[in-house]
N, C-alpha and C positions, 0 to 999 in steps of 0.2 A: 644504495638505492638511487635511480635516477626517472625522476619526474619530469615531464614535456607535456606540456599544454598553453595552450589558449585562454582560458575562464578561470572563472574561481575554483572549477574541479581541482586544476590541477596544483594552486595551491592549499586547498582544504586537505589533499592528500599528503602532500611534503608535511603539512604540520603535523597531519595525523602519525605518520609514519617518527616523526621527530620528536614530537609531543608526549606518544601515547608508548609508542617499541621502541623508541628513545636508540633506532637508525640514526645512522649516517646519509643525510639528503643533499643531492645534487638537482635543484630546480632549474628547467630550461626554458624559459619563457618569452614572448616578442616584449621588444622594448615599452618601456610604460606609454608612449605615447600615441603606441599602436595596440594596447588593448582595446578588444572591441568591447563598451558598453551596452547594460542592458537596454532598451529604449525605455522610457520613463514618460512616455505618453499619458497625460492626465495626471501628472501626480502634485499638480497644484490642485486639482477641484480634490483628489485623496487628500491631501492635507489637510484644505480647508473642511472636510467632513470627520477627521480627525481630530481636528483644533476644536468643533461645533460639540464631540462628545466629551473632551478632554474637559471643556470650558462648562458644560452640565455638571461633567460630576465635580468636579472643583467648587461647582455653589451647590452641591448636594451635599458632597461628605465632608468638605471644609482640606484641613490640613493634617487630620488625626485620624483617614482611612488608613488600613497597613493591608488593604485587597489587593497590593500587588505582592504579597510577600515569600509567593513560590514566580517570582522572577525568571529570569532568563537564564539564571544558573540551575535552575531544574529544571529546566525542560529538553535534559539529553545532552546539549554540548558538550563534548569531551574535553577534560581540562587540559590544558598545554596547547589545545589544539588553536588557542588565539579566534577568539569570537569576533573580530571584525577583521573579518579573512576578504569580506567582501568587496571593499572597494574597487575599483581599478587604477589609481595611481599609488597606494601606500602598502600595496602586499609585498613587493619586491623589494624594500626597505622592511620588513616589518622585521626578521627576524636576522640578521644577516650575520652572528655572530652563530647560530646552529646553523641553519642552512645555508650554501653554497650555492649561490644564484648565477644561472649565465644569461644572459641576454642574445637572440636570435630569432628570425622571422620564421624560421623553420628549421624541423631536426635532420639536417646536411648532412652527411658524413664524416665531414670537420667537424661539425659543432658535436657530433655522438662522440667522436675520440676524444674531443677536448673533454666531454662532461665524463671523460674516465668509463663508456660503455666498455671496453674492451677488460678493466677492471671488477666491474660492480656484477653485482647478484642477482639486482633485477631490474626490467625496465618499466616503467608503465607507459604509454601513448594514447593521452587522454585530450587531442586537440577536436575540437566538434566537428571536422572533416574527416568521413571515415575513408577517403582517399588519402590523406598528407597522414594518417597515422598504420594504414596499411605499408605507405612508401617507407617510410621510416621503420619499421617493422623487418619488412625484406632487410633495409640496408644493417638495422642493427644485429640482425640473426647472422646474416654473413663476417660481422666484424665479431664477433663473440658467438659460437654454436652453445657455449652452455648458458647463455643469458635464459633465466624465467623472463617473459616477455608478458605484462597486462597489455590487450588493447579495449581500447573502447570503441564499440562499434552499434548503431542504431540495428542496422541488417538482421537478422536473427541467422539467415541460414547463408550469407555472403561471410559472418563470422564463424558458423561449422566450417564452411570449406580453407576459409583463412587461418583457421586453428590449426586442425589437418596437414594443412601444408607448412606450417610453420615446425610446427612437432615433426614432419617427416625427413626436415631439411636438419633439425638439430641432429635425429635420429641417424642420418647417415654421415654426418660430420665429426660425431662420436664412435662411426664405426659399430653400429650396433643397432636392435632394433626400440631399445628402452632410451627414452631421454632421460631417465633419471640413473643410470648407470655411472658407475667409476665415481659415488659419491655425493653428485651434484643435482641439479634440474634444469632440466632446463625447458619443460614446459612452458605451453603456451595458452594464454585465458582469455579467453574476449569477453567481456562485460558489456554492459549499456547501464548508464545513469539513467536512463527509464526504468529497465527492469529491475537495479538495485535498491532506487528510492522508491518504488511503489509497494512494495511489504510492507514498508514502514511507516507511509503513509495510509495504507490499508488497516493498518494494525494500530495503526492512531483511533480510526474512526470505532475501534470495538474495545481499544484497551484505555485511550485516553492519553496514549502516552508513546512516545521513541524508546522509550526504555524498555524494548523488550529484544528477543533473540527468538526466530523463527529457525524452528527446521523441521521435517519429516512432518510436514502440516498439520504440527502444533504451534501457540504462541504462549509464549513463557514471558512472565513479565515481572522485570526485580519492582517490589510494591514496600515501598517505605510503612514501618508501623510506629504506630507511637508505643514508647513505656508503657505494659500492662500495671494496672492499679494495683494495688496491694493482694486483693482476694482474685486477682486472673490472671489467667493464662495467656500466656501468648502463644498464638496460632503461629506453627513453624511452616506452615507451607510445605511445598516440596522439601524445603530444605533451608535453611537460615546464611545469606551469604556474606552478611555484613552486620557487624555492630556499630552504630553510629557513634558519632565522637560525643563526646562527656562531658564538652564544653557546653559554653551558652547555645542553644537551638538556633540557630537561624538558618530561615524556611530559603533562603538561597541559594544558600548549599555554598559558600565564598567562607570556606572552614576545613578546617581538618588535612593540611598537608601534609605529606608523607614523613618529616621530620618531628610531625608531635611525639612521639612516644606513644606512653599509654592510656593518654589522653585525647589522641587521633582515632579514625573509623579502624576496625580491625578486621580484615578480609579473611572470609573463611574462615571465621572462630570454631574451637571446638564446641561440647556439647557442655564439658567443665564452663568453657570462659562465658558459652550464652546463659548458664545459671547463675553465673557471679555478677554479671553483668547488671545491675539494680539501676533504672533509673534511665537507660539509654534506649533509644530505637532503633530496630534492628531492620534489615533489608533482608527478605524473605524471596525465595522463587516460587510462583504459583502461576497456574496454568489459566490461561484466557480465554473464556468462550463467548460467542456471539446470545446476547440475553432477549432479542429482537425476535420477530417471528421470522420463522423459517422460510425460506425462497420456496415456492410452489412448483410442484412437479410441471416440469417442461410437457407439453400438448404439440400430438403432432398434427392434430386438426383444429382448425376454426371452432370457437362453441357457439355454438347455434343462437342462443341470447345474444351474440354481438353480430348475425347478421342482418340483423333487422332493427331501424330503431324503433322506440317506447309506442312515437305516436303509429307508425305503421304496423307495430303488432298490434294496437288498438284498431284500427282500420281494418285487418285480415281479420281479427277477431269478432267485428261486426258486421262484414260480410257471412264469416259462418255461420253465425245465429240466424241473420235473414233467413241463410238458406234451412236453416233449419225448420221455423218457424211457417215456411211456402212448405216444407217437407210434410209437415204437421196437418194445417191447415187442407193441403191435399189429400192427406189420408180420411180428412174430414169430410171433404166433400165427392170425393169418389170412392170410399170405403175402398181404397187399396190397402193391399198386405206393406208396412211401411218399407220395405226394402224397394217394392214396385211402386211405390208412390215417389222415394227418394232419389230413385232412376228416371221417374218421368220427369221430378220436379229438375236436375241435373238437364237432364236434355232439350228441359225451355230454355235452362240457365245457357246451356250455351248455342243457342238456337240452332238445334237441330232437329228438333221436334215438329213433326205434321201438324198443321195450323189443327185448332180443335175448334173448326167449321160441323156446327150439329151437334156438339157437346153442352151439357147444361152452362148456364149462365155461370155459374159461378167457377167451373173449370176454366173457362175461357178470360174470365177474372184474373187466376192463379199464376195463364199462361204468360198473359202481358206483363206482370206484379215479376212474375222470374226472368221476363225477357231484360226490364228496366234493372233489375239486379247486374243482370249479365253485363248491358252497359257501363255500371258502375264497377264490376269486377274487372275490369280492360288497365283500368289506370293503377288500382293499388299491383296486379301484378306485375306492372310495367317496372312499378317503383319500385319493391320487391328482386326486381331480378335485378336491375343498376344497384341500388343499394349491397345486395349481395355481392355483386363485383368487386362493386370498391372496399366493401371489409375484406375479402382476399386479395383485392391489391396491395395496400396498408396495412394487412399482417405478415404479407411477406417483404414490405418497406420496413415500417419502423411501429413499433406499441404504442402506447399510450398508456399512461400512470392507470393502473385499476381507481375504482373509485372506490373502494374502502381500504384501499392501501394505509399502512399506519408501519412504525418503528422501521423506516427504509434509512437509506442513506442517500445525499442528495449530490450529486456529484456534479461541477461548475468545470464546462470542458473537456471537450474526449478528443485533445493532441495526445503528442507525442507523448505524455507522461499519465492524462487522462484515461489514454487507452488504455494502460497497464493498470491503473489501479482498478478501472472496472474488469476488465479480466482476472485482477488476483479479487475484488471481490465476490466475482459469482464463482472463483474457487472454493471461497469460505462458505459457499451459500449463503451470503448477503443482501437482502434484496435493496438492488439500487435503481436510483432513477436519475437521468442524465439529462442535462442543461444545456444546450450547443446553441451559439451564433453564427455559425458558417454552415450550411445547409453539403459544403463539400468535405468536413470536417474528413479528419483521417481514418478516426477510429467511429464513422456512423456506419460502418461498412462491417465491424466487429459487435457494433451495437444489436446491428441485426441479424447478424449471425449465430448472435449469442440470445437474441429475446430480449433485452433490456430495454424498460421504456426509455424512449427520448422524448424530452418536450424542445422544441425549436422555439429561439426568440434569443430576446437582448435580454441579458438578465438584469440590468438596470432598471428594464421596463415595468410599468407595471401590471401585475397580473401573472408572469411567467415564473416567479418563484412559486406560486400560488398552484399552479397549474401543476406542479411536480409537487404537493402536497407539503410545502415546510414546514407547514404549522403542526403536521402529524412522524415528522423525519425521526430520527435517531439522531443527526450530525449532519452536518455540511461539509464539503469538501469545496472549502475554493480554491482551483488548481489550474486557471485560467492563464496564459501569458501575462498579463496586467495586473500591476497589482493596484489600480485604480478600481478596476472590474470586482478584484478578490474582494477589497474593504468595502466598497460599497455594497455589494451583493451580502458580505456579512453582517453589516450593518444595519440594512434593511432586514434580515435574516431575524437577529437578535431583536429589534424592536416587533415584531412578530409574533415570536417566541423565546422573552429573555435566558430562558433556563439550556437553551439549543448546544449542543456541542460541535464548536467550531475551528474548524484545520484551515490557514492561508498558506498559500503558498506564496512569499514574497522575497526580490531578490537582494532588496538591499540590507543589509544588516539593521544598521541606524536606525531603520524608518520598520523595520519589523519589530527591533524592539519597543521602539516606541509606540507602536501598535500594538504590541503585545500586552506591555502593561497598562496601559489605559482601557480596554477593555478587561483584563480582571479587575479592576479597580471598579469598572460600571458595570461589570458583573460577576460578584465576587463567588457566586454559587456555581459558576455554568465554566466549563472546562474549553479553555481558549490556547491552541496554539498555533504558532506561526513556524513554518517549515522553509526550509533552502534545501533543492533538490541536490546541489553539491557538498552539500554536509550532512547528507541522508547516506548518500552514495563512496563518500569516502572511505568508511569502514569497511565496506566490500572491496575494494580496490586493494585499498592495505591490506587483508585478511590473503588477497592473492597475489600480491607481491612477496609474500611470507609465507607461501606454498599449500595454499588452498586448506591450509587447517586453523583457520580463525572463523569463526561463525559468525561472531561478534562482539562489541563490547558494553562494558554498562558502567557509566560513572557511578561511583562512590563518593560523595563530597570532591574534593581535590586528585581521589586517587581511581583507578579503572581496574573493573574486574574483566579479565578474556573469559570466550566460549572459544573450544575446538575441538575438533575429532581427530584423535590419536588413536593408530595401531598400536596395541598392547607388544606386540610382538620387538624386539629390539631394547623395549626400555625395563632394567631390571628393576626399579622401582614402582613398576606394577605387575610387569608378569608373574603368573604363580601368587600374587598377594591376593587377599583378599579386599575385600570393597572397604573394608572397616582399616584394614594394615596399607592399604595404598593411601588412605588419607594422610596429609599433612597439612597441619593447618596452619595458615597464612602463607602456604603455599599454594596446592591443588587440593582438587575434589573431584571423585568421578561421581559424575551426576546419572549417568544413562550408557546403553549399552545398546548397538547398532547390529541386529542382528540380519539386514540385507545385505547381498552382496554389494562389495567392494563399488560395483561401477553402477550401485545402484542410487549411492551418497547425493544428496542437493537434486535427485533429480523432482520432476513437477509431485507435485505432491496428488493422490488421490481426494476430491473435492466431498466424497461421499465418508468420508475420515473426520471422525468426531469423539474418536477415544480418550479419557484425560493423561490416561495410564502407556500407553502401548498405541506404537500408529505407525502403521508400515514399517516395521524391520525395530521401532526404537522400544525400550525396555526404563522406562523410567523410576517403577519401584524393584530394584533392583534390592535382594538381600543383604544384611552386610557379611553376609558370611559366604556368599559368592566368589572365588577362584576368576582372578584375570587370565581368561588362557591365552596363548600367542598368536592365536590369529582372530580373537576379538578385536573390536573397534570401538572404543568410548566416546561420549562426550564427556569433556570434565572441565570445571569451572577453572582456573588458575589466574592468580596476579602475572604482572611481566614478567620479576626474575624469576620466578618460582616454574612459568610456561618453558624461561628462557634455560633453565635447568635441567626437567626434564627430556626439554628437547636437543638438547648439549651444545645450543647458541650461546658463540662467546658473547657476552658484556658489552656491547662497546662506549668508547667514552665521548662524552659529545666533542663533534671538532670543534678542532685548537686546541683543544686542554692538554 
């Protein structure tokens, strides 16, 4: 496998690939002293508002709090994968005895043959320029036709046509029209680090957590249990995918490596080993839904209640009564039939009416009393119709938070990464409301397209969290460039409402863990975590550098369970078996059954899909006395070797050995 990039993506990747599939990685990266850093604008005054909560709770709970005790090793880092991937001077030393590092400004044609492309299996091209990784793309597809090729590309649809072309060029260099003929792949995937970390960060805000595995639009999430008591039972979820290790508990998770024995976690136990199992807690799959109110049917008219405001439907409203009241009073004093009295009184109102010269006193009373009406009737309709304007101006701009809004999600930022997760949540039908400082933002354009309120402002300011309803939210999303911006917005957030459930998006490792645990520490009840959009996004990268059948993965203490979708067809150890005789345990597990076509796999999911069981094409209570036939398609959970088994990938051993 060979790795090129710029950022931390692309060495989050190599670890992942090294760490986790325990590949052979060739990283290409520019020299350390031409990485470009994050900007770190304000992150003295984040500090110092860091140090200000650290130094509270230190004379609050002394020396004897343990509320940081689900750490930074549960909250999803994959093990192996090396948690301080972030810097920019120490990642290219970081591991240099597994991975194979080259140093270059860019991936040249030289620098591809030196890293062995004409060799290797697969490439990814993960530089933040989707120019310098298109070029590189071309050059590497011509130096190798069967290379699988990852790119990363922001474009959505400049990546279909790059795909396309890329597949087209393997397909006629192989003499044929399948790239994956004569054995090989040679497929081509374009990705975006927006679109791969935004599930995960969507799916933070409903599940609490990275640890889950999205597909066919469900969310599946491995949920730690504690040891059932003596007289209970333990709730097996979907399915039981992990028995935890024996040893002492710790809420870390810095336990249980691969070499303990039968004293380590035990992936995929049988239904024997989870009855014998006394005294351990077990990792369960269970399905995730949104507990919040449900996002309101889309309107494709203006409602009437927000053309007008409060004090001016009070105005029209005592306007009508006048006229009613001269309607009245005329039928009293001309004994007209009221329909003729309420036409004459109309036709003072809006002086059209023959002077009532000769008419009794008191008519002619009535007529000035509705004329001086009609004068007042000039200006409420004036305002009336400008006011109208401008709500269908500003409904077809941007919303505004309803005001009895309650269980939303508060979302800080709609860039490049902002965009996507409000789009993957009004998939889920989520109702969110969005926070922007830049009135040209990228995604206000999607915001409005899609109906989602936006409130505009500094969110440091105050009043503007306020404004987007936080103190009534579900969770926060701060996902802002700054992570000055992020802390302080959660900060103030949490003193608001300490129990709020909170997602940062921040870049530097260091300085998120230490943000991380200090807030569970100050609030040990309320679900806090801190995200890197490169280590959100690296499992999707590797899942398609290893030929688009990795879904996902999910730590076990030390050790990692895969999701993938495999054709039955080819492997005799499920074909013909049934669901109960294709298990092996602490190897694989088939979890679910894909009954869409083939080219229907990962695509957008249907938003109106709320099944727990079954959800476009997938089969999750599956019998065990069900027949694999050969042109089924599963999901099934597998450890590495046991994936790397079935799928009949040699071993390899890490280099040098």
């Amino acid at each position: 496998m060979v790795v090129c990039g710029d950022d931390g993506l692309a060495h989050r990747l190599a670890a992942e690939l090294r760490g986790v599939y325990d590949e052979q990685v060739t990283l290409v990266v520019p020299p350390s002293q031409r990485l470009a850093r994050q900007p770190v604008v304000g992150r003295a005054r984040a500090s110092g508002l860091l140090d200000r909560v650290s130094a509270a709770v230190t004379r609050a709970a002394g020396n004897g709090n343990g509320g940081n005790g689900h750490g930074s090793g549960a909250d999803g880092r994959v093990p192996g994968a090396g948690s301080r991937t972030t810097g920019a001077t120490s990642r290219t030393a970081g591991t240099p005895s597994d991975i194979t590092t080259l140093e270059a400004f860019e991936a040249s044609e030289a620098v591809l043959a030196e890293a062995g492309v004409e060799r290797a299996t697969a490439l990814a091209l993960v530089y933040d320029d989707d120019e310098t990784n298109i070029r590189a793309a071309l050059t590497a597809r011509r130096l190798n036709p069967r290379l699988r090729l990852v790119l990363r590309l922001y474009n959505r649809r400049l990546g279909q046509h790059i795909e396309a072309l890329l597949d087209q060029a393997a397909a006629l260099a192989s003499g044929g029209p399948d790239v994956e003929s004569e054995g090989f792949d040679a497929s081509t995937t374009v990705l975006s680090d927006a679109d791969t970390a935004a599930p995960a960060l969507a799916a933070t805000a409903v599940a609490g957590t990275t640890k889950v595995v999205q597909t066919d639009g469900l969310i599946l999430r491995a949920a730690e249990r504690p040891p059932p008591g003596p007289d209970q039972v333990a709730d097996p979820g979907l399915c039981t995918l992990a028995l935890l290790s024996a040893t002492t508990n710790d809420p870390a998770g810095a336990y249980g490596p691969e070499g303990s024995g039968e004293q380590g976690p035990q992936l995929l136990p049988d239904e024997r080993a989870v009855a014998a199992a006394t005294g351990r807690g077990t990792i369960v799959l269970e399905t995730v839904s949104y507990a919040g109110p449900a996002l309101p049917a889309g309107r494709s008219v203006v409602p009437l209640a927000s053309l007008l405001s409060r004090r001016l439907r009070w105005s029209v409203a005592g306007v009508v009564g006048c006229v009613v009241a001269l309607a009245v009073a005329s039928m009293a004093v001309t004994g007209e039939p009221p329909l003729q009295a309420t036409y004459l009184t109309l036709l003072d109102l809006f002086a059209i009416n023959n002077p009532a010269i000769g008419e009794p006193l008191g008519r002619q009373i009535l007529q000035l009393l509705s004329g001086l009406m009609g004068l007042l009737l000039l200006p409420v309709l004036l305002a009336a119709v400008l006011e109208a304007l401008g709500t269908f101006r500003s409904g077809s701009a941007l919303r505004k938070p309803a005001r009895g809004l309650s269980g939303h999600v508060v979302l800080l930022g709609v860039g490049k990464i902002g965009t996507r997760v409000m789009t993957r949540l009004r998939e889920l039908r989520i109702p969110v409301v969005c926070v922007e400082g830049d009135p040209e933002a990228r995604g206000l354009a999607t915001a409005r397209r899609l109906g989602v309120p936006v409130v505009l402002g500094d969110v440091t300011q105050e009043g503007v969290l306020e404004a987007a309803k936080i103190h009534r939210a579900h969770a926060l999303l701060a996902l802002t460039s700054a992570d000055t911006t992020n802390l302080e917005a959660v900060l103030y957030a949490r003193s608001v409402r300490p129990d709020l459930q909170v997602v940062l998006r921040l870049y530097d490792d260091d300085f998120a863990t230490a943000v991380y645990r200090t807030l569970r520490v100050a609030y040990p009840h309320a679900v806090t975590r801190s995200r890197s959009v490169s280590h959100l996004a690296a499992p999707a990268f590797a899942g398609a550098m290893l030929g688009r059948q990795i879904l996902g993965a999910i730590p076990v203490e030390r050790r990692v369970l895969l999701f993938a979708s495999v054709d039955v067809g080819g492997h005799p150890q499920l074909e013909g078996q049934t669901v109960a005789e294709a298990f092996r345990a602490g190897a694989w597990r088939v979890l679910a059954l894909d009954t869409a076509a083939p080219d229907e796999w990962n695509q957008t999911p249907d938003p109106e899909t709320d099944s727990p069981t079954q959800a476009s094409g997938l089969v999750w209570d599956l019998p065990a006395t069900y027949v694999l036939r050969p042109e089924d398609r599963v999901v099934l959970a597998a450890t590495r070797r046991g994936l790397a088994e079935l799928l009949g990938r040699r071993h390899r051993e890490p280099a040098g050995a």
